[in-house]
Each structure stands twice: as structure tokens, then as C-alpha cells.
C-alpha positions in Angstrom: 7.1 304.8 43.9 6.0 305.2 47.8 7.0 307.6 50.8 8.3 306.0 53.8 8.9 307.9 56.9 10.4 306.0 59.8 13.0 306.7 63.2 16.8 305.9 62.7 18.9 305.1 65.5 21.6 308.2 65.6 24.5 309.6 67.8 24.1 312.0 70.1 26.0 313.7 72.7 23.7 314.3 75.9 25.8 315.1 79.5 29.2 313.8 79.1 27.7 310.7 77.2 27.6 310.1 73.7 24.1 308.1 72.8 23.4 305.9 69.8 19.5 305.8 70.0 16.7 306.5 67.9 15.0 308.4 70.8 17.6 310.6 73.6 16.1 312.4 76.6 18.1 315.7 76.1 16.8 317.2 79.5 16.7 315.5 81.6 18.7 312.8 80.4 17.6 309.2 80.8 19.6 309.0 84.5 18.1 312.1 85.7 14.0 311.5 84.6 11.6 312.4 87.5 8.0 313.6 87.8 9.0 317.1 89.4 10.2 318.0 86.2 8.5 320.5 84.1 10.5 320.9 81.1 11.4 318.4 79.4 13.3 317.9 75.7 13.0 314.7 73.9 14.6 314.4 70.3 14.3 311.7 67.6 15.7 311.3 63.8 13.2 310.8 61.0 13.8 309.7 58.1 12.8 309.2 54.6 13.8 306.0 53.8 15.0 304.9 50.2 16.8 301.4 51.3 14.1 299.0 49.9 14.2 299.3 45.4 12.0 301.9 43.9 11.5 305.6 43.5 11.5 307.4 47.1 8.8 310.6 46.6 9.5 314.0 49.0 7.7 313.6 51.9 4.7 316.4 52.1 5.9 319.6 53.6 2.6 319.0 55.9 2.6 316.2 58.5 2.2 315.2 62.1 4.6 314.1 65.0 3.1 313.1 67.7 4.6 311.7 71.3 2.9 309.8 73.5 3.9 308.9 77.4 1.9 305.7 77.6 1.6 303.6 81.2 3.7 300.5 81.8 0.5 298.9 82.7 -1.6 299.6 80.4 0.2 300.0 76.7 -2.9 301.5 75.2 -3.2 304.0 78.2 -1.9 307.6 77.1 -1.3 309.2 80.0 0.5 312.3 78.3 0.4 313.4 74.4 1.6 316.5 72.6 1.7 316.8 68.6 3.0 319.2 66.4 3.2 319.8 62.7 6.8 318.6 60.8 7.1 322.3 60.0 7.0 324.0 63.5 10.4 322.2 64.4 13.2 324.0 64.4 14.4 324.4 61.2 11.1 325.4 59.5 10.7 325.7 55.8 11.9 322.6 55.0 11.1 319.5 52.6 12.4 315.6 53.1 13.5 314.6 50.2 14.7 311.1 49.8 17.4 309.6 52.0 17.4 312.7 53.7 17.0 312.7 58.1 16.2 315.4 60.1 16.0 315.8 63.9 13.6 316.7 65.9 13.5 318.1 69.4 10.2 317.8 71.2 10.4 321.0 73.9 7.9 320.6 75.9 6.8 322.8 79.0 5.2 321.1 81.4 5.5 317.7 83.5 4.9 314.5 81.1 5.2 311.4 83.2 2.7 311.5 86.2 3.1 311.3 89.4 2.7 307.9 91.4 2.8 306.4 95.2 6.0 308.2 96.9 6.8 304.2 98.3 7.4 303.3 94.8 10.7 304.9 94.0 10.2 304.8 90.0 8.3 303.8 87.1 8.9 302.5 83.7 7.1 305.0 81.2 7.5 304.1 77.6 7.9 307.0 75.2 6.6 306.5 71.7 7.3 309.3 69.1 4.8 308.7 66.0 5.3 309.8 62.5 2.5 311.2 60.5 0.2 310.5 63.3 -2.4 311.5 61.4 -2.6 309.7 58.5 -1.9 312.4 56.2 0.4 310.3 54.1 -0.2 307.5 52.2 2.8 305.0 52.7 1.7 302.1 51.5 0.9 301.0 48.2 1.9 297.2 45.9 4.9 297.8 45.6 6.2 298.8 49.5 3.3 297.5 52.3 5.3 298.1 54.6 5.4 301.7 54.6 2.5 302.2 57.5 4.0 299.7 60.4 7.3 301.7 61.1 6.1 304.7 61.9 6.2 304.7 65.6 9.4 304.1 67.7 9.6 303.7 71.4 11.9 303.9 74.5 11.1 303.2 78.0 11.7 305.8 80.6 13.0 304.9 84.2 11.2 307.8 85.9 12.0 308.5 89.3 9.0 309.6 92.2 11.6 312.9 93.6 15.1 313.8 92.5 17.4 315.2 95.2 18.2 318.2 93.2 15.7 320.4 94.8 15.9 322.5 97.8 13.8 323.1 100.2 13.5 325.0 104.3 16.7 324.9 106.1 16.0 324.3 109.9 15.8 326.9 112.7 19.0 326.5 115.1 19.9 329.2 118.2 18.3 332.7 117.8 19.1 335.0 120.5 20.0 338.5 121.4 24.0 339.3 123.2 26.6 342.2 123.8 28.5 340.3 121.6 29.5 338.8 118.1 29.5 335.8 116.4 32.5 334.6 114.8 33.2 331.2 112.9 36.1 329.3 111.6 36.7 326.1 108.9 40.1 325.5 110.4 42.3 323.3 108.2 38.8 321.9 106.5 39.9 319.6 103.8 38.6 317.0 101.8 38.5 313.9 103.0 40.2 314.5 106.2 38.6 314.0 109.3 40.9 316.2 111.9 40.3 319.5 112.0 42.3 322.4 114.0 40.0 325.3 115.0 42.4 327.3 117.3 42.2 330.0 114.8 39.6 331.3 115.9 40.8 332.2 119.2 41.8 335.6 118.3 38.2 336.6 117.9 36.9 335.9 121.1 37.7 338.2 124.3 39.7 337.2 127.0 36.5 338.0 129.0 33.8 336.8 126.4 30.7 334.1 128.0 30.3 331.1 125.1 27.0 331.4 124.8 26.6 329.2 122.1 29.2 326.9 120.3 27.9 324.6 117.4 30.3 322.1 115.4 28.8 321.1 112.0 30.6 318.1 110.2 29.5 317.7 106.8 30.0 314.8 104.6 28.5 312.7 102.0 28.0 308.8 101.5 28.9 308.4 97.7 27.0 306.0 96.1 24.8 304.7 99.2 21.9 306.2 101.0 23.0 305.4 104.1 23.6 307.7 106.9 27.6 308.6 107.9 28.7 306.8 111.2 31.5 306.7 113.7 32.9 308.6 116.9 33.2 312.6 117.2 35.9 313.7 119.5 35.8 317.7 120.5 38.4 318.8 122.8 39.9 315.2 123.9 36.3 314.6 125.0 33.7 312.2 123.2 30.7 313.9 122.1 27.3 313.2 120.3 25.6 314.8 117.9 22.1 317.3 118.5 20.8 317.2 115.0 20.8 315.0 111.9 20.2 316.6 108.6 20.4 314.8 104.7 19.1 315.2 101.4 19.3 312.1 99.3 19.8 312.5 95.4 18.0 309.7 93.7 17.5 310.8 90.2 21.0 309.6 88.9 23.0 306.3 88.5 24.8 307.3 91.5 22.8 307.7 94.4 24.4 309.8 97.1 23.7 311.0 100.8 24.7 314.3 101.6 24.4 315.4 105.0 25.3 317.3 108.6 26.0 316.0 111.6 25.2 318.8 114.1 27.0 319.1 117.8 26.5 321.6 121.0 30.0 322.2 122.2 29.2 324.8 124.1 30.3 323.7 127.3 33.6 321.9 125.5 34.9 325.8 123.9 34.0 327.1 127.3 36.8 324.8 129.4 39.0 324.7 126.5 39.1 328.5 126.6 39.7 328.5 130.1 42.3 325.7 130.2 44.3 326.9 127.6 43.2 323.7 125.1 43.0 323.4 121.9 39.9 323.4 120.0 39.8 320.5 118.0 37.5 318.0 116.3 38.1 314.3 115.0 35.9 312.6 113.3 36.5 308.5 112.8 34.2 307.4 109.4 33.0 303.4 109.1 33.4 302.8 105.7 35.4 303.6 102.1 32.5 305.2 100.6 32.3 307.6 103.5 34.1 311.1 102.4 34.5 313.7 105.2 33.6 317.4 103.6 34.6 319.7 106.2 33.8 321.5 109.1 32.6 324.3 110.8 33.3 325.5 114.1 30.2 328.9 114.9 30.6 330.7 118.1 28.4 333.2 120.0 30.0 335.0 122.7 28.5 337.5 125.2 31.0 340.2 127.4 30.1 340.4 131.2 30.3 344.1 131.3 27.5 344.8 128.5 28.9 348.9 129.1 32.3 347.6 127.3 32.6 348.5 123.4 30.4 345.3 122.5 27.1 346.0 120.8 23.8 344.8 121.0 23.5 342.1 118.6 20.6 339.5 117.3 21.4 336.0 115.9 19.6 333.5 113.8 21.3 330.1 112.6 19.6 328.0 110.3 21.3 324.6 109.2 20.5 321.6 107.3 21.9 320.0 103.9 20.4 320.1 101.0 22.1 319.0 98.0 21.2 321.6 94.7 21.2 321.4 90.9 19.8 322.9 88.1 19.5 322.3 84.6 23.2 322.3 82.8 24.9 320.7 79.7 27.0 318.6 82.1 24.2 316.8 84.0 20.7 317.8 82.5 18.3 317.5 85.5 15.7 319.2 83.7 15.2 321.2 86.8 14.5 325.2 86.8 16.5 326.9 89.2 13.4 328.1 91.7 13.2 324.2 92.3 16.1 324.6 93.3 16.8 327.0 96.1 17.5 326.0 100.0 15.3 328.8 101.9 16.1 330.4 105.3 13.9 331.7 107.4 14.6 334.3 110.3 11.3 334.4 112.3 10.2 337.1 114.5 10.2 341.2 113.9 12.6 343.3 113.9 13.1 347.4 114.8 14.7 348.2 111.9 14.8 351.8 113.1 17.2 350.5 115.6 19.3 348.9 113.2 22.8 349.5 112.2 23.4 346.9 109.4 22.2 343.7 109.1 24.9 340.8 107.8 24.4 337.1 106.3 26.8 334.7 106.0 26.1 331.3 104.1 27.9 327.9 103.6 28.6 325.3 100.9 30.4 322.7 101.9 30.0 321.3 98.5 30.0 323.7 95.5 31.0 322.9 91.7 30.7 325.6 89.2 30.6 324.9 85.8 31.7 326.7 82.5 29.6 329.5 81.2 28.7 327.3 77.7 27.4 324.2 79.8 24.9 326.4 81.8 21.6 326.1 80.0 20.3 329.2 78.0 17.3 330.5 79.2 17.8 329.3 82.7 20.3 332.1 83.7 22.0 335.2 82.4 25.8 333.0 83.0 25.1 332.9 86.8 25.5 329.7 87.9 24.1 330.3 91.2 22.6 332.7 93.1 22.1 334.6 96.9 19.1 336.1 97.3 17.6 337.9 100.6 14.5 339.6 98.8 16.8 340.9 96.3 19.9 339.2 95.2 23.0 339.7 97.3 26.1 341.6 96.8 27.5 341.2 93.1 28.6 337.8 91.4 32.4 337.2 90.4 33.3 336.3 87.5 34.9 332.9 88.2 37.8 330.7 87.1 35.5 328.8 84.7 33.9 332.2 83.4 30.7 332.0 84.7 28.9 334.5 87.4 28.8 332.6 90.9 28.1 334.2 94.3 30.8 331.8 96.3 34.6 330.8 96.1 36.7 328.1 97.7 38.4 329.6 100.7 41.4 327.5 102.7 42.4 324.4 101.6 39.7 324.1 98.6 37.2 322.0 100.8 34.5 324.9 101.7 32.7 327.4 99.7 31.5 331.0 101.4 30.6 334.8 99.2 33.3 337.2 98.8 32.7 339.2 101.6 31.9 336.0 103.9 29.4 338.0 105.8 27.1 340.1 103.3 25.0 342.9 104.0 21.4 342.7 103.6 18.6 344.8 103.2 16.4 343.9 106.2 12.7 344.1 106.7 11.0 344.8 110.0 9.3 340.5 109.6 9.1 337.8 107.4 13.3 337.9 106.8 14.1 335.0 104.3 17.7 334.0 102.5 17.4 331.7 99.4 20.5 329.4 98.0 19.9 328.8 94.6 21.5 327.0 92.0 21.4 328.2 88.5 23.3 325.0 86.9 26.5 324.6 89.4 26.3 322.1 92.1 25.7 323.1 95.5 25.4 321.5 98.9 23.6 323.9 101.3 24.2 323.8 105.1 24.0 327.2 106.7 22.9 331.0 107.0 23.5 332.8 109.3 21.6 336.4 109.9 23.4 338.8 112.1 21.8 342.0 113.4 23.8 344.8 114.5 22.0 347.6 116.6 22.5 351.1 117.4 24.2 352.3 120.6 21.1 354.3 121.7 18.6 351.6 120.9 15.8 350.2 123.2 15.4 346.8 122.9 16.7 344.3 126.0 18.3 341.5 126.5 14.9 340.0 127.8 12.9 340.2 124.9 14.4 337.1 123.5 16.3 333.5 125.3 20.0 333.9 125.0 20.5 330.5 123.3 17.0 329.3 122.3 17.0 326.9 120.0 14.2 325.6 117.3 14.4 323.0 114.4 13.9 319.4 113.8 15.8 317.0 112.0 14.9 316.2 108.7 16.1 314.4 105.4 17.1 316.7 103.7 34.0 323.7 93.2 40.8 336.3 88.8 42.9 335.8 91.5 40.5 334.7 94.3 40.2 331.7 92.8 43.8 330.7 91.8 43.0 327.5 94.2 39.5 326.1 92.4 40.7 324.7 89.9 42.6 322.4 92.5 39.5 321.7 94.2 37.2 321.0 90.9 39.0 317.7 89.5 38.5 316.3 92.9 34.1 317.0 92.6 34.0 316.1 89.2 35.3 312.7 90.4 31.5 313.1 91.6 29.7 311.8 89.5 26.4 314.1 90.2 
């Protein structure tokens, strides 16, 4: 007669893979482990075993499970340890009798694996869940001596230094004051197509308007390399270069993936080709299969020479950048809490918001998946999958074709994502102005927002008190009716493998 608890490899369904293991990171799961994470789920399958001749006794309803994160280096160095009694998992009350397996889920609240040199891109952890850590038990006895040497079961854990899923500060582009407007176009943006036709927006622009700033972002992603997107840009039948370089590099998946922004001044080119009669159009050439064009955007200030004539005072701040987003879901479990998650903008300097008329922000995706409501994670979001915020959250969330609440749709040909309203009004404070792109569980590639101030006719501020086309930033490494078209656009991003 003996007890003999031990693991038992089982099946499990974690992301869109089905694991046979005796241990399975839930969340993150095992492609997605990293340091930053600081909630993490871990699950195992005890048993009391009754495959070896004799008479199996209950297991006591009081017992230790302990797991241990112990260093690669060192096997008998614990660098994290958390126990908990058999009956404080989830379901309590319970007693395991003979034959019988249970799981149990280790949620834990905190960061487990620690963090190392940011030059070594990951570290093998092992993971070791223990049964009756303690001792409580008696297992072994004449009959079974083996009952005390298969208590423990371990699994290593590829842990990765960063992840990619996290945001951070998008950078500072043009921020100026005009008798003007800005206006923007996409084009023909579509996926995977490297051509794009802006003339569209030529119908917003005065016949007597000064470009005082023109900016051509072409966004794309290098699937599967971390390697930065090359060839020629062509903008109005003249060769170009780009200003600024921005990418964000997701390393914590079997995939890794470059997402980025190549950033051009066109000024002068929109300026002839409005005066020739041109066309405004941009070609891109890649170098490579794994290169996949993701758009473009076309963003246009324009001044009137008679400052008297109907225009208003207006103040512009563009921030760009790319950073790719994801929180925690069912369909890829990054572990990550959505405020890791957010791309921030900032919109420096003070404003007279006495002055102000309204106050409008308009954001970019050029990459955007939204998942269903049942593989967001519970307890991460009330079934928003992502989220605008400018001190408060931003207009209302639809409900979207895959019933959860997002704050974007695909617009055009399914390649770009922007809010309902495309330019949202915001409560503005007189300093410290700040946007945030978060994502809740969808995936999200964040490039731009854009803060547009409208003033009041009577208002006192000048043209002088900021640079008509001052510019600021550095480059860094950074899917109802409305949406009748996403579900053309999601098979293609779930192709993605994220």
C-alpha cells in the first residue's frame, strides 16, 4: 500500500497549438517567454499513480507544489520559487484518489525569469514543478521505493532579453503654426503593392495654398528577418531619399519580424507637381521576397497667402515612428498587460486653450488585426481589443466584425487602419498634451498621430511664436457595415504568423 504523486505528460491547447507535455507555458507560451513579463501562467498534471501492483491510498487533502526557475548555470541556483498548497488551486475541496490527475495552473503575478546582459538575446531557464515539496507525504515504503524520486518534472524555458510587443515614444516630426489645414490621403494603399496614386488628395488643397510641409511615409515589414527594407523611392517621376528611419523588432516569437517606416520630405516635389499639373505619385522598388509593402501615407500642410481669406489659424504636431503592439490574447499569449503596450505621443509646448476652437487627432495603423471577443484575455480588457487614449479615452469603440470593441477600421482597399471619425476630437490641456495607442489583445502597428489645433477668429497668438515647419525627432528602432471589407483583409494578417 503506498501513495505516489508524480507529473504526466498531457494535451493541451495553448495559442493555435495543441501541446503534449507534462509542463505548458499558458501565458506566455513557450515562443513568446521574455523577462518583461509580469504575469505569467504555468500548468502541470499530477497524478496519483496506481500503474506499478499494490493498493494506491488517497493522497492527503494537504500538500505542497512548489515551482522553481532555476539558472542554466547553476542547476542548484533558484533564482525564482513560489509554492502553494494542493488545495488553493482552482478547484479547491478536492481529494486524489487513485488513478485520478488533476491540473494545475501556477498564476503567478510578477516577473519569474530574471533579467540578463541585453547583448545576449535569450537564456535557457529550466522550470521545475515539485510535488509535495515539503515532505508531507510519505511515498516510499518495501513495497514501492520509488515513490520519492518522481516528484519533480522539469522543462527548459528559451527566455528572450525584450519582446517587440511593447510600445514605447513615437518621435517628434514638423510642429508649426499656419492659416491653413492639414489634410492626408492613403491613395490606392494596398497590401503588398508598392505604387501608390495620391492625386486624391488634390481636392483639398487651394488653388492658392503654400506646401508648407509634405511628408510621405512608406510602411512595411520584413517577415521573418530583422533586417531593414531596401530599394529606390520614386515621388513625382523624381528619385528621392528618405529623412527618417524608424523599426521595432519583435523577437519574442518563432517568427522574428521587422516592422518599420521609411520617412520622406516631399515638400518641394507636391509643390512643382501642383504647379505643373503632375500627378502625385509614389513607387517604391523592394529587394527581396520577404519584403511586404504595407501602405502609404501621403500628409500635407498648406498655408493661404492672404492669411485674411476664410483659413484659420491652426497648430500642427506630427509624431511618427513604428512600433509594433500586442497584448495578452488566446491566439498568441505574450503574457504582456496592455499598459506595456501602448505607443505614446507627445505634443510639447503650451497651449491657450482659451483661444481654442476644438482640438482634432488623427492616428495611423498600418498594421491592425482584431481578434474575437472570446480569445481576448479576461481580466485584461472589458472586450476592447485596443484602445485611444488622449488623457481620457477617445471617442467610443465599435463594435467590430469579430464582436469585439476596437477604436480603428480598415478604410480603402483593407491595407490601413484609422478611428471612425479619422480625425477625433480631444479634450486638450493648456501643456503636457500626450496620445497613447494601446493594444488590449489585437495586433497593432503604430506609425502616426497627428494633433491638430484649431483657433478662434479673434485669437492673439502669431504666426511668429512658432517655425512654420520646424522639425524635431531622431530615428530610432522602434485587421456592422463599416467593416463589410475586414474580413477581406484579416485572412491575409493571420497569414502573419505574430
Amino acid at each position: 500500500m503506498y501513495i505516489d504523486l508524480t507529473f504526466v505528460e498531457y494535451k493541451k491547447k495553448v495559442g493555435k497549438e495543441v501541446e503534449e507535455e507534462k509542463i505548458h507555458f499558458v501565458s506566455p507560451d513557450k515562443d513568446h517567454l521574455c523577462v518583461l513579463v509580469e504575469q505569467n501562467k504555468i500548468s502541470a498534471m499530477i497524478k496519483n499513480n496506481n500503474e506499478t501492483e499494490g493498493i494506491v491510498f488517497p493522497a492527503p487533502r494537504e500538500f505542497n507544489i512548489t515551482l522553481e526557475v532555476r539558472d542554466p548555470d547553476d542547476k542548484d541556483k533558484v533564482v525564482f520559487s513560489i509554492s502553494k498548497n494542493y488545495q488553493d488551486f482552482q478547484p479547491t475541496n478536492k481529494t486524489l484518489y487513485a488513478g485520478e490527475e488533476e491540473e494545475i495552473i501556477f498564476d503567478i503575478h510578477d516577473r519569474i525569469y530574471p533579467d540578463f546582459d541585453g547583448d545576449t538575446k535569450t537564456k535557457n531557464y529550466k522550470v521545475v514543478v515539485i510535488a509535495d515539496s515539503e515532505d508531507d507525504i510519505n511515498e516510499g515504503n518495501d513495497f514501492y521505493g520509488q515513490g520519492e524520486f518522481n516528484n519533480d518534472t522539469p522543462r527548459t524555458a528559451t527566455v528572450y532579453h525584450v519582446s517587440g510587443y511593447t510600445g514605447g515614444d513615437l518621435g517628434e516630426g514638423p510642429h508649426g503654426r499656419v492659416y491653413g489645414d492639414v489634410v492626408y490621403s492613403i491613395g490606392n494603399s494596398s497590401y503588398d503593392v508598392g505604387c501608390v496614386n495620391f492625386n486624391d488628395v488634390k481636392s483639398e488643397i487651394p488653388a492658392n495654398a503654400n506646401i508648407t510641409v509634405a511628408r510621405l511615409y512608406y510602411y512595411w515589414f520584413y517577415w521573418k528577418e530583422l533586417s531593414t527594407a531596401s530599394g529606390s523611392m520614386e515621388f513625382h517621376g523624381n528619385s528621392i531619399s528618405y529623412e527618417k528611419l524608424y523599426y521595432d523588432d519583435t523577437v519574442a516569437t518563432k517568427n522574428p519580424t521587422r516592422w518599420g517606416t521609411h520617412v520622406y520630405d516631399v515638400t518641394e516635389q507636391v509643390r512643382d507637381a501642383l504647379q505643373e499639373g503632375g500627378d502625385l505619385v509614389a513607387t517604391a522598388t523592394r529587394v527581396g521576397d520577404a519584403v511586404h509593402p504595407a501602405g502609404m501615407l501621403l500628409l500635407v500642410v498648406y498655408g493661404k497667402d492672404d492669411q485674411n481669406k476664410n483659413e484659420p489659424l491652426i497648430e500642427y504636431w506630427i509624431d511618427e515612428g513604428a512600433f509594433a503592439l500586442m497584448a495578452d490574447n488566446k491566439v498568441w499569449p505574450t503574457g504582456l498587460k496592455p499598459e506595456q503596450c501602448t505607443a505614446n505621443a507627445y505634443f510639447n509646448g503650451s497651449v491657450n486653450t482659451d483661444s481654442v476652437k476644438e482640438a482634432k487627432l488623427l492616428t495611423v495603423l498600418p498594421q491592425w488585426t482584431p481578434y474575437e471577443l472570446t480569445d481576448l484575455t479576461i481580466g485584461l480588457t472589458d472586450g476592447e481589443g485596443d484602445a485611444l487614449m488622449f488623457g481620457l479615452p477617445v471617442g467610443c469603440p465599435l463594435t467590430g466584425a469579430r464582436r469585439s470593441l476596437t477604436y480603428w477600421e480598415y478604410v480603402g482597399t483593407n491595407c490601413m487602419a484609422f478611428t471612425r471619425n479619422r480625425w477625433e476630437d480631444v479634450n486638450l490641456s493648456s501643456s503636457g498634451n500626450k496620445a497613447g495607442i494601446q493594444s488590449k489583445g489585437n495586433f497593432m502597428m503604430a506609425t502616426n498621430a497627428v494633433l491638430k489645433v484649431t483657433y478662434l477668429p479673434d485669437l492673439t497668438v502669431t504666426l511668429d511664436d512658432v517655425p512654420a515647419s520646424a522639425h524635431g525627432g531622431e530615428t530610432h528602432d522602434a485587421a456592422d457595415s463599416r467593416f463589410d471589407s475586414l474580413e477581406a483583409r484579416i485572412p491575409v494578417m493571420e497569414k502573419i504568423q505574430v
